[in-house]
VEXDREN-2710 file (C-alpha; in Angstrom, 1 decimal):
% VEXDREN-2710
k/r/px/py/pz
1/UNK/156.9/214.9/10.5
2/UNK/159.3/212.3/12.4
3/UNK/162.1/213.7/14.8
4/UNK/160.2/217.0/14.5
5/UNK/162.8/219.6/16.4
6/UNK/161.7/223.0/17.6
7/UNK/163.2/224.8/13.8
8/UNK/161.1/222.9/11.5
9/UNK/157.9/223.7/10.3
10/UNK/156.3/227.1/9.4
11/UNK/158.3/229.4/11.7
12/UNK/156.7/233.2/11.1
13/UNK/159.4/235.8/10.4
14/UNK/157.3/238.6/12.9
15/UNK/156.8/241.6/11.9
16/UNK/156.6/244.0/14.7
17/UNK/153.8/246.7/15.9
18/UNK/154.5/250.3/17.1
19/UNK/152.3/252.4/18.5
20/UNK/151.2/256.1/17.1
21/UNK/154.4/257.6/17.8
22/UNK/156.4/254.7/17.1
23/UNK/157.1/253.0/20.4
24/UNK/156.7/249.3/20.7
25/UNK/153.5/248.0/21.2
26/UNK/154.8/245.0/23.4
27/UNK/150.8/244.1/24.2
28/UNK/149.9/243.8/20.4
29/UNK/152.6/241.9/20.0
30/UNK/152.2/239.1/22.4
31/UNK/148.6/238.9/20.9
32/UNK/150.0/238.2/17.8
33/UNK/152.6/235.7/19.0
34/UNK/149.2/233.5/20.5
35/UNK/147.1/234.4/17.6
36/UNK/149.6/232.6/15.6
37/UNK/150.3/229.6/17.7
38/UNK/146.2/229.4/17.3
39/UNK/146.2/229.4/13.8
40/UNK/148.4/226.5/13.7
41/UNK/151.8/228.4/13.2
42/UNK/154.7/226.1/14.7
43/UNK/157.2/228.8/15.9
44/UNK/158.3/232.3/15.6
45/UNK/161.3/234.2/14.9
46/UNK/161.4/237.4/16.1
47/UNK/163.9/240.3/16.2
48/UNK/164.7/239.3/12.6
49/UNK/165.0/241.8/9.2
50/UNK/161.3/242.1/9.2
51/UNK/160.8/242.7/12.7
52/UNK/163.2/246.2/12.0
53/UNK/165.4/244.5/15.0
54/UNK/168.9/247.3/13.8
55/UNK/166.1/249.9/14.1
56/UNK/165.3/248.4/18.5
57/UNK/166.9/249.4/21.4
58/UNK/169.4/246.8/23.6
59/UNK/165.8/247.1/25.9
60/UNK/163.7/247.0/23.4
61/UNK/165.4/244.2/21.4
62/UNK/165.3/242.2/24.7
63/UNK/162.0/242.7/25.6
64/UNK/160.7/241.7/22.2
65/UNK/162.0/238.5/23.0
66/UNK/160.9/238.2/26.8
67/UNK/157.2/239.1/25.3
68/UNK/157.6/236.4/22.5
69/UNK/158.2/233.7/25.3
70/UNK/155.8/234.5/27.5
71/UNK/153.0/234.8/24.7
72/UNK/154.0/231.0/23.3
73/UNK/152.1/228.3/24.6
74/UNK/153.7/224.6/25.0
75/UNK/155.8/223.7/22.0
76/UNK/156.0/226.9/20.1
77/UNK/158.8/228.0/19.2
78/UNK/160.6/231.2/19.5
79/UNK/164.0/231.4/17.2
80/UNK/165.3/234.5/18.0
81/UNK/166.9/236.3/15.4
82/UNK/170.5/237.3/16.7
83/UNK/171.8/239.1/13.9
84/UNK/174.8/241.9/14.8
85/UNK/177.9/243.2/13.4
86/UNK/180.0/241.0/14.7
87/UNK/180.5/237.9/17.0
88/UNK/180.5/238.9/20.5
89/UNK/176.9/241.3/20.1
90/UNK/175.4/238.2/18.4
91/UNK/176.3/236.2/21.5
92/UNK/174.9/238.3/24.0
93/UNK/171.7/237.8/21.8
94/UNK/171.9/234.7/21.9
95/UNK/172.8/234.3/25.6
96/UNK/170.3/237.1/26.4
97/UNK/167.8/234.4/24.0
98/UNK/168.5/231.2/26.3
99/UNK/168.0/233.1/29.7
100/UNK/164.2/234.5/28.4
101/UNK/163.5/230.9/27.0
102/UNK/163.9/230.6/23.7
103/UNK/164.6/227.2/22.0
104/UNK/167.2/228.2/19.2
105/UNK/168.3/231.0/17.5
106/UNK/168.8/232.3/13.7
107/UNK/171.9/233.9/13.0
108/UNK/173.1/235.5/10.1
109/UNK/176.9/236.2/9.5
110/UNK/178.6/239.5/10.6
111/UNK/176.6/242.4/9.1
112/UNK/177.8/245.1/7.0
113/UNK/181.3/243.9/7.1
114/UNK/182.8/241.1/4.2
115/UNK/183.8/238.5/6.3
116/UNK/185.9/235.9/5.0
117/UNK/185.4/232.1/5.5
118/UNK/187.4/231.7/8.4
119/UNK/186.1/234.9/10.0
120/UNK/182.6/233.7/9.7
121/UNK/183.3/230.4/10.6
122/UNK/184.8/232.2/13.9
123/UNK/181.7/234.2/14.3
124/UNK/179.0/230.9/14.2
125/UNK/181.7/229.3/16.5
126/UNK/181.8/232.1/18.8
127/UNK/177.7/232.3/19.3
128/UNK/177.8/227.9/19.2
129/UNK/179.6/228.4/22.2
130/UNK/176.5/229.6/23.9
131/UNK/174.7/226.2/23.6
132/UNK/171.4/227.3/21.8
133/UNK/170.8/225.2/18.6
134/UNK/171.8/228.1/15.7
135/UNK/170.0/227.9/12.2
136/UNK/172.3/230.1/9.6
137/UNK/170.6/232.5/7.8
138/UNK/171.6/233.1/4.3
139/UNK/170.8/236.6/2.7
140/UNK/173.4/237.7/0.5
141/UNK/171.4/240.6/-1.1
142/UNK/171.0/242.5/2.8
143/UNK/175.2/241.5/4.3
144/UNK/178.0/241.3/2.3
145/UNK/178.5/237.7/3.2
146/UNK/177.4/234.6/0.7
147/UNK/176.9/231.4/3.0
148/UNK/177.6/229.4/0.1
149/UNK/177.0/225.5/0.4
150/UNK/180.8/224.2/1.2
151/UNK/181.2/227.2/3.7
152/UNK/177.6/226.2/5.4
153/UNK/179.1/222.5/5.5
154/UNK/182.1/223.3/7.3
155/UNK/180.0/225.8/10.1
156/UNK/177.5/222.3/10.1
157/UNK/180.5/219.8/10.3
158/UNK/182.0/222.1/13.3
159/UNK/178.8/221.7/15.6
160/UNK/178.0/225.3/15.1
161/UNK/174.7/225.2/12.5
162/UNK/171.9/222.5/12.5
163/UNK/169.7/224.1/9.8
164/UNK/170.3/226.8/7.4
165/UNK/167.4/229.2/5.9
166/UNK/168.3/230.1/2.9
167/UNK/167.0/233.3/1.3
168/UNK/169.3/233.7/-1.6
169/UNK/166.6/232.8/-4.2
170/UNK/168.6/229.9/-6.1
171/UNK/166.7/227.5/-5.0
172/UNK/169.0/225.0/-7.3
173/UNK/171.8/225.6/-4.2
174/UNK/170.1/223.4/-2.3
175/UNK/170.9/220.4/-3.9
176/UNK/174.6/221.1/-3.5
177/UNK/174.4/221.8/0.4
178/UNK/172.6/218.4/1.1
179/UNK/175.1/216.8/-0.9
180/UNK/177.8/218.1/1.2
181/UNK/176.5/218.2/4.4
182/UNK/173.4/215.7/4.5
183/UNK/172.5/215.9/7.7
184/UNK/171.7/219.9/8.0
185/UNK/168.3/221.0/7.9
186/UNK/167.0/222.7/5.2
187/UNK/164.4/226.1/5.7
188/UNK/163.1/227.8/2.8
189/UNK/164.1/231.5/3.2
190/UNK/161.8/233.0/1.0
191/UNK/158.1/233.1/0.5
192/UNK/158.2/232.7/-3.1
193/UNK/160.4/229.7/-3.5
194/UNK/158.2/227.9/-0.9
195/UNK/157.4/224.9/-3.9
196/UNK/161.1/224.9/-5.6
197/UNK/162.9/224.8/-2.4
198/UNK/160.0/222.3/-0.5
199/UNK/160.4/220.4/-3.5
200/UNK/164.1/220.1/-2.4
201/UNK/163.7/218.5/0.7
202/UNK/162.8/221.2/3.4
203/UNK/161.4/220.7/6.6
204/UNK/160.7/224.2/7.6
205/UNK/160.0/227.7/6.4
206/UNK/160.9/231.2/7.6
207/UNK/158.2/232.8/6.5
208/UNK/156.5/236.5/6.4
209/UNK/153.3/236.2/5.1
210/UNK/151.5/233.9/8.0
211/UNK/151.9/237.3/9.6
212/UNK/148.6/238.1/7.5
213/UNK/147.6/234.6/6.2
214/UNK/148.8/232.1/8.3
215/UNK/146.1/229.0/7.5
216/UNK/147.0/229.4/3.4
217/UNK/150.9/229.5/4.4
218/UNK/150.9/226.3/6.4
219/UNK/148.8/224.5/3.6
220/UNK/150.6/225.5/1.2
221/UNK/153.9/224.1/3.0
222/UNK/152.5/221.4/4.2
223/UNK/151.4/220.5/0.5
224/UNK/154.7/221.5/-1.1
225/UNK/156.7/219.4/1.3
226/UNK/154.6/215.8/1.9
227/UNK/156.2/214.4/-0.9
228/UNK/152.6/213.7/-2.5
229/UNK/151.9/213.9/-5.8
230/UNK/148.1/215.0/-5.1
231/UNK/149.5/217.1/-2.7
232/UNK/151.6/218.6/-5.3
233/UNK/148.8/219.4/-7.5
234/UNK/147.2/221.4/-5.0
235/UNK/150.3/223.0/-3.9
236/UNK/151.1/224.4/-7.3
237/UNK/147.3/225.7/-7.6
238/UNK/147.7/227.5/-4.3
239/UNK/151.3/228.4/-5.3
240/UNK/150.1/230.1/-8.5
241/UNK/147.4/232.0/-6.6
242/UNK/149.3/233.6/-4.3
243/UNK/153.0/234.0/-6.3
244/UNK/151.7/237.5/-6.8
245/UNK/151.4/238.2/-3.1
246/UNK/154.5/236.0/-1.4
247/UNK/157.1/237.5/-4.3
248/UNK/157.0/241.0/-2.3
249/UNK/158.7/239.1/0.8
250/UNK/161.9/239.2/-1.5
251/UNK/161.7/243.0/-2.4
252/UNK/163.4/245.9/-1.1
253/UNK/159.7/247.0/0.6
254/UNK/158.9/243.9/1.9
255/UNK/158.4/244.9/5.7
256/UNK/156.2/247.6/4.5
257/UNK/154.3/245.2/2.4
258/UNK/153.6/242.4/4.7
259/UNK/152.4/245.4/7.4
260/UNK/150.4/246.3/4.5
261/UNK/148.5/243.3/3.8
262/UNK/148.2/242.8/7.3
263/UNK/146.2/246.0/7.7
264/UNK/144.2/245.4/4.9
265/UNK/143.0/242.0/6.6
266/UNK/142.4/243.5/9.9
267/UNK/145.3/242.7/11.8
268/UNK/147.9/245.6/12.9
269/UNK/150.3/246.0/10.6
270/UNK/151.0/249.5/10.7
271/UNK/153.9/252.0/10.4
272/UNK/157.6/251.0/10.4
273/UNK/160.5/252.7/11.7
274/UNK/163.2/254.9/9.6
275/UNK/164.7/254.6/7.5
276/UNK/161.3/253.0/6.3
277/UNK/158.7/255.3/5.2
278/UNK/155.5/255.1/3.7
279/UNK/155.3/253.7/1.0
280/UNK/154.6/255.1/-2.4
281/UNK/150.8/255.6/-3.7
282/UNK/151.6/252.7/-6.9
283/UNK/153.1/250.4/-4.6
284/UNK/150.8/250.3/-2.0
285/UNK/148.1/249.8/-4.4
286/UNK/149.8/246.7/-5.8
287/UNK/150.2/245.6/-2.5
288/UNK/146.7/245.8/-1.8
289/UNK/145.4/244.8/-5.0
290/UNK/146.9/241.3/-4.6
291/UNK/145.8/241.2/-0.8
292/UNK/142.2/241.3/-1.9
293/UNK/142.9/239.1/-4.8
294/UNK/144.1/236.4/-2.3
295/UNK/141.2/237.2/-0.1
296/UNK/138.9/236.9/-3.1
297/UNK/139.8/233.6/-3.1
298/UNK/139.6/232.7/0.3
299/UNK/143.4/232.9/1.3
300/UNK/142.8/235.7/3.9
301/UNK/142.7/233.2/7.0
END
């Protein structure tokens, strides 16, 4: 990839690790911030909605951050996930980001609150004002804010947003935000849009599922976004094998899933914080079911 900047590529969503009575296992999860960067992962982006960040401490959310650093070897990147409920916490993230080392950060919009334009406009400004490069990060179905492609274009055309991961699912929106702002960059949001969306022109992905498969994800994007129509074919093969698996990033259980899957490959997954709980007998056997199916078929690296 030309002009390759520290947000594109396959950037893992990470989930995080607790120990038995639900403390953070800070030394499990620096070992899985290397073991990523070995398996050919380009970045990370901790502290996000997978990594149960409204469920951490100020210290804990810090540290998470401090650990993710100090785990990344040359040119990984950590994009620190600086979602709050309003401008000034999301700065201090993002201040408290630059000062541990991190390259950029991922910001949603102001949480839990309906924000107009001008209000959310106010907030990227507010946390641009740091200095850290900020990638917007559209979820619609979790806040009760809709980046929608003219609002991201005037947040892009203010300085305050050089890339946008957009998880809203309509993968046709992406069309309409290049057109209006040409020069942001485009991360898929979800793990199953990763071919509509790739297709579209993106040059990274947020993703959860390298947290188990890592090796199968980065194919699979790499695939889905050389612009190669062999590629392509293979892409849509790979696509088709693991839909089954990557579709339960965009459900309601999908931190619970990916732990799951995790475990079921040998890596710690494990328990999640309230209000998460375990999940439910049917549903974890679905999850698993399609763990082994990928693994069956050699996806499980």
């Amino acid at each position: 990839m030309t002009d390759k900047k520290p947000w594109h590529g396959v950037i893992v969503a990470t989930a995080l690790p607790f120990k038995d009575d639900l403390s953070v296992d800070y030394d499990a999860f620096g070992e899985h911030v290397a073991w990523l960067a070995e398996n050919g992962c380009d970045g990370v982006a901790p502290n996000g909605s997978l990594g149960e960040y409204q469920n951490l401490s100020d210290i804990e959310r810090a540290q998470v951050i401090k650990t993710a650093v100090d785990a990344s070897p040359e040119g990984f990147t950590v994009m620190a996930g600086c979602g709050a409920y309003g401008a000034l916490q999301s700065a201090h993230w993002a201040e408290q980001a630059a000062e541990a080392g991190a390259q950029c950060v991922m910001l949603l919009p102001p949480n839990s609150y309906r924000a107009n334009h001008e209000q959310v406009k106010d907030h990227y400004a507010t946390v641009g004002k740091v200095g850290l490069p900020i990638v917007g990060y559209n979820n619609p179905i979790d806040t009760k804010v809709d980046l929608v492609p003219e609002l991201i274009a005037e947040i892009h055309a203010a300085g305050n947003m050089v890339g946008v991961k957009e998880f809203s699912g309509d993968p046709r929106r992406i069309y309409e935000i290049k057109e209006l702002a040409p020069s942001i960059d485009i991360l898929i949001g979800t793990d199953d849009t990763v071919l509509e969306v790739g297709l579209a022109g993106a040059v990274g992905w947020v993703s959860g599922y390298p947290n188990a498969i890592p090796q199968a994800c980065i194919e699979l994007f790499n695939l889905c976004t050389s612009g190669n129509v062999q590629d392509l074919v293979r892409g849509q093969e790979i696509y088709r094998d693991l839909h089954s698996l990557l579709r339960w990033d965009s459900k309601t259980e999908f931190v619970q899933a990916i732990k799951l899957s995790m475990d079921v490959l040998g890596l710690k997954g494990g328990a999640c914080r309230p209000p998460r709980l375990p999940l439910s007998q049917e549903v974890s056997d679905r999850i698993i079911a399609d763990t082994q199916a990928a693994a069956a078929k050699g996806y499980d690296k």
